[in-house]
SETITOR-90277 format. One record per residue (C-alpha): residue number from 1; residue in three letters; x, y, z. Coordinates in nm, 3 decimals, decimal comma, always signed. Example, Ala and Ser with C-alpha at 12.3 -4.5 7.8 and 13.67 -1.06 7.14 Angstrom:
> pos/code/px/py/pz
> 1/ALA/+1,230/-0,450/+0,780;
> 2/SER/+1,367/-0,106/+0,714;
This chain:
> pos/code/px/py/pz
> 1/UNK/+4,541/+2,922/-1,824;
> 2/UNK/+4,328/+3,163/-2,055;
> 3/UNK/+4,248/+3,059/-2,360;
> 4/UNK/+4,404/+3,378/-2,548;
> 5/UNK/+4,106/+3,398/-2,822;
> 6/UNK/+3,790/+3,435/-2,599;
> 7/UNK/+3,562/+3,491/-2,900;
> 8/UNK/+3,678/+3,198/-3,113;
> 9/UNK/+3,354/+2,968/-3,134;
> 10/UNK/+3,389/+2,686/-2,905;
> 11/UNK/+3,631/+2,880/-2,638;
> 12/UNK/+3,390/+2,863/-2,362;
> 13/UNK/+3,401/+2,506/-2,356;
> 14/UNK/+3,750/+2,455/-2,423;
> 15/UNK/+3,825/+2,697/-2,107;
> 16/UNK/+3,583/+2,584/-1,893;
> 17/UNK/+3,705/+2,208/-1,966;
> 18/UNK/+4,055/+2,318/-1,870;
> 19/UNK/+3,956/+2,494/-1,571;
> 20/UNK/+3,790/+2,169/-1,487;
> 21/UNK/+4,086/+1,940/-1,555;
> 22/UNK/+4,313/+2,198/-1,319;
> 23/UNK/+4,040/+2,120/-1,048;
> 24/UNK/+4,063/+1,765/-1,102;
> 25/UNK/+3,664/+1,768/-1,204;
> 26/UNK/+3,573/+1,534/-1,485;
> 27/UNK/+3,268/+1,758/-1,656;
> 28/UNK/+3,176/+1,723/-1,988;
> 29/UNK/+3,375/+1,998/-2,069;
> 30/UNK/+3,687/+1,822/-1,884;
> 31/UNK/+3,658/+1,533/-2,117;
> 32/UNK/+3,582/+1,767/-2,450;
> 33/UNK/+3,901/+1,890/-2,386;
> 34/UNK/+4,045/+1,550/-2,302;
> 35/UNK/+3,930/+1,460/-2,633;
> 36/UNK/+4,099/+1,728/-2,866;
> 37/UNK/+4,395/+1,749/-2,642;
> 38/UNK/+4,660/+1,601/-2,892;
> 39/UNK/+4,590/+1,847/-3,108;
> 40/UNK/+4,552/+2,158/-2,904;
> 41/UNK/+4,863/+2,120/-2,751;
> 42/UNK/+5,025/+2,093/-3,095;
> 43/UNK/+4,866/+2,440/-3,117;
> 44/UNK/+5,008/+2,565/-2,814;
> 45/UNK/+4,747/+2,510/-2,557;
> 46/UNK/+4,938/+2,458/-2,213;
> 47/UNK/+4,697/+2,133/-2,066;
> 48/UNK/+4,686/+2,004/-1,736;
> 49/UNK/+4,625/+1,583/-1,758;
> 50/UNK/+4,374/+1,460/-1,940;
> 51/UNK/+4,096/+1,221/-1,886;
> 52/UNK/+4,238/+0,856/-2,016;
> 53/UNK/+3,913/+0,732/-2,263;
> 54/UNK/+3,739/+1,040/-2,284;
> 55/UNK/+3,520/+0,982/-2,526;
> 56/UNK/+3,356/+0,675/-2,380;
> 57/UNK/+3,387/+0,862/-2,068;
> 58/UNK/+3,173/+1,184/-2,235;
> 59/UNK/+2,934/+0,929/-2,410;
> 60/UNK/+2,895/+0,776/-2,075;
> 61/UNK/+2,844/+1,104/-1,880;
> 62/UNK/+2,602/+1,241/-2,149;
> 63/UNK/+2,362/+0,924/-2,139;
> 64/UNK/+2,317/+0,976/-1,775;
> 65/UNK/+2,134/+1,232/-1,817;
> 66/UNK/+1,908/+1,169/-2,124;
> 67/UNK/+2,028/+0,850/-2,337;
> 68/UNK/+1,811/+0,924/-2,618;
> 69/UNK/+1,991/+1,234/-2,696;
> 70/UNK/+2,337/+1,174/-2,610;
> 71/UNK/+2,443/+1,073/-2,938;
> 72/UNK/+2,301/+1,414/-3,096;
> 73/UNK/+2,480/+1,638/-2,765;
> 74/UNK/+2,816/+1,402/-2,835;
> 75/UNK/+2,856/+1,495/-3,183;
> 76/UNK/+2,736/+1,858/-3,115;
> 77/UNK/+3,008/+1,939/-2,856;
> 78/UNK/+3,271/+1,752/-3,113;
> 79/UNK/+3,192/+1,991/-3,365;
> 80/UNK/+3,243/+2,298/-3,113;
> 81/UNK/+3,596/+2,108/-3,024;
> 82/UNK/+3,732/+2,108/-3,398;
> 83/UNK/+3,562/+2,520/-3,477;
> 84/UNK/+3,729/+2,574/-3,209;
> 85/UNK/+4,051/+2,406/-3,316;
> 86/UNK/+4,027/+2,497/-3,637;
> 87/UNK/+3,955/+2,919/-3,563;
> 88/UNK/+4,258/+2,819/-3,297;
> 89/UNK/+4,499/+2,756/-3,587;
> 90/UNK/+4,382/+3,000/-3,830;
> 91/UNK/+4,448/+3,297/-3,577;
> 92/UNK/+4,800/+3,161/-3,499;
């Protein structure tokens, strides 16, 4: 599935993660979209199954490869997840 707003911030990440998830490859962007995926399918967003504990799992998979900075990446692709939700529900 496309995401249908390509130019909403955050939509490169939130398709790429669901590409990812239809592969069955847990990437960061598989378990950003894990982690918002209550609420983007409440906005329509047709997801495949989602990683069970992503956000340990992200944490996890974003200290492998630089611990002192995962905390800063973790909260930076968060922030893309909810622009993204938000701009998602604005141009419904």
């Amino acid at each position: 599935m496309e995401v249908e707003t390509p130019d909403l911030p955050g939509a490169d990440v939130v398709q790429e993660g669901i590409h990812d998830l239809r592969a069955g490859r847990e990437t960061i962007a598989a378990l950003v979209v894990s982690v918002g995926a209550p609420r983007l399918r409440r906005l329509g967003l047709d997801l495949p199954g989602v990683a069970p504990g992503a956000e340990h799992r992200l944490y996890a998979l974003l200290s492998l490869s630089g611990p002192a900075s995962a905390h800063s990446r973790y909260n930076a692709l968060i922030r893309r997840l909810v622009s993204f939700e938000r701009a998602l529900a604005c141009a419904r």
